[in-house]
C-alpha positions as CSV (number, residue, x, y, z in Angstrom):
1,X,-63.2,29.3,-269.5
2,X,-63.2,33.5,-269.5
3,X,-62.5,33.5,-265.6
4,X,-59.4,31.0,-266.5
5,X,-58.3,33.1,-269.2
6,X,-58.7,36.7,-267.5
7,X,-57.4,35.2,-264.0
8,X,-53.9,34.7,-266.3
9,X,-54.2,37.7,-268.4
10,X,-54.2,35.8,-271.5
11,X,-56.1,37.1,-274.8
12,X,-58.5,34.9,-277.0
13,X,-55.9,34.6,-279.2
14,X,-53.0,33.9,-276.4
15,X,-55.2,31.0,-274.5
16,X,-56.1,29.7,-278.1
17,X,-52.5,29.4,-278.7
18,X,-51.9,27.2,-275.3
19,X,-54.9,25.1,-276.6
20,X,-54.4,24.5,-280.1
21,X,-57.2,26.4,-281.3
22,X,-58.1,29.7,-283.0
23,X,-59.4,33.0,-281.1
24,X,-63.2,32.5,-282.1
25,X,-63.3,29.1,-280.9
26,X,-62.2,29.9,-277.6
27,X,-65.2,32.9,-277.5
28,X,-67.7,30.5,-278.7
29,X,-66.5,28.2,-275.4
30,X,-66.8,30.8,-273.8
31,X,-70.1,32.1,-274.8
32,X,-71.5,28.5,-274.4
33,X,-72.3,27.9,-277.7
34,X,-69.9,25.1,-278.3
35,X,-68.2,22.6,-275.4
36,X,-64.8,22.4,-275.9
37,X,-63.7,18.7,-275.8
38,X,-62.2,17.2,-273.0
39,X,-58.5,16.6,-274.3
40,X,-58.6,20.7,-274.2
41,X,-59.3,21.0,-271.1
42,X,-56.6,18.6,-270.1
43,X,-53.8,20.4,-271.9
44,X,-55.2,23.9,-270.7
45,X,-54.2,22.6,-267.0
46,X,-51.2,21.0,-268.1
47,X,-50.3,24.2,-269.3
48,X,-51.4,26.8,-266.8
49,X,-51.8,24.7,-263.2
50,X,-54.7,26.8,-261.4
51,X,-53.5,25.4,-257.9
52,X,-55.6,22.9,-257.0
53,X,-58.1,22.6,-260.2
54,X,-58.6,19.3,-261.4
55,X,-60.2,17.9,-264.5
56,X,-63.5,16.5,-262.6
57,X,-63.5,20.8,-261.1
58,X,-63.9,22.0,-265.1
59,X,-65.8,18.6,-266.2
60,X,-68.9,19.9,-264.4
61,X,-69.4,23.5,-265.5
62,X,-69.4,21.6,-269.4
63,X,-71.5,19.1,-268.3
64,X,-68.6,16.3,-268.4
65,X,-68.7,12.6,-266.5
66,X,-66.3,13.1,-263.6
67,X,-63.6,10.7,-263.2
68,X,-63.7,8.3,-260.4
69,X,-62.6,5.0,-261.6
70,X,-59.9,4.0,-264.7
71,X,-62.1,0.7,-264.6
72,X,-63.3,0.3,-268.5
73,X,-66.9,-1.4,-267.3
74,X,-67.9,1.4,-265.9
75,X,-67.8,3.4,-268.9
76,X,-70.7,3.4,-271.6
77,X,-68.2,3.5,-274.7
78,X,-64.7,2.9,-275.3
79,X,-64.8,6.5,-276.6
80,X,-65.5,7.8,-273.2
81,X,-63.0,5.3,-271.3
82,X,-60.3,6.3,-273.6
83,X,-60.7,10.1,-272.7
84,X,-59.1,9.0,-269.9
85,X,-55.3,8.7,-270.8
86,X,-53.0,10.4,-273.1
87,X,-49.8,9.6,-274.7
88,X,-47.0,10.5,-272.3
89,X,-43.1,10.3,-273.6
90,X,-43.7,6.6,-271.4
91,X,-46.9,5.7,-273.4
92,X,-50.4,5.9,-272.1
93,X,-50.6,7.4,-269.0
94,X,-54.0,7.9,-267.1
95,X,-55.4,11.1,-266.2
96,X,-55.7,11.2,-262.7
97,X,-54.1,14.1,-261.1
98,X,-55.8,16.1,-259.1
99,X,-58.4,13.7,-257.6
């Protein structure tokens, strides 16, 4: 997440702004000593496109299940399955872009 945020020029504080969180929870992402939750990393590229980064390109560094199906069976919870989709102004809408 520091390469992200210095390759935009945006503080701790600026990026935490973009992702609804404070300054030291983007350092401890950064540091490694928390993960930040997937839904974050979603909304930081819906916020700031990095050309052609996709969610599956971040899920690995934090140790994340890529996305390769929307299929529910092959998920282990429905916690995991819903990760997959957000509320868009037309209801759920899966997150898919950039694979």
């Amino acid at each position: 997440m520091a390469w992200f945020r210095r390759e935009h020029g945006f503080s701790r504080t600026e990026l935490g702004t973009i992702v609804g969180r404070c300054a030291a929870s983007v350092a401890s992402y950064e540091q490694g000593l928390r993960k930040p939750p997937r839904p974050l990393l979603l909304n930081l590229l819906d916020a700031v496109p990095v050309g052609h980064t996709s969610f599956n390109d971040l899920a690995c560094w934090y140790r994340y299940r890529p996305i390769t199906t929307i299929d529910p069976a092959e998920y282990r919870s429905i916690h995991e399955y819903l990760g997959l989709f957000r509320v868009g102004r037309t209801g759920l809408e899966p997150v898919t872009e950039g694979l």
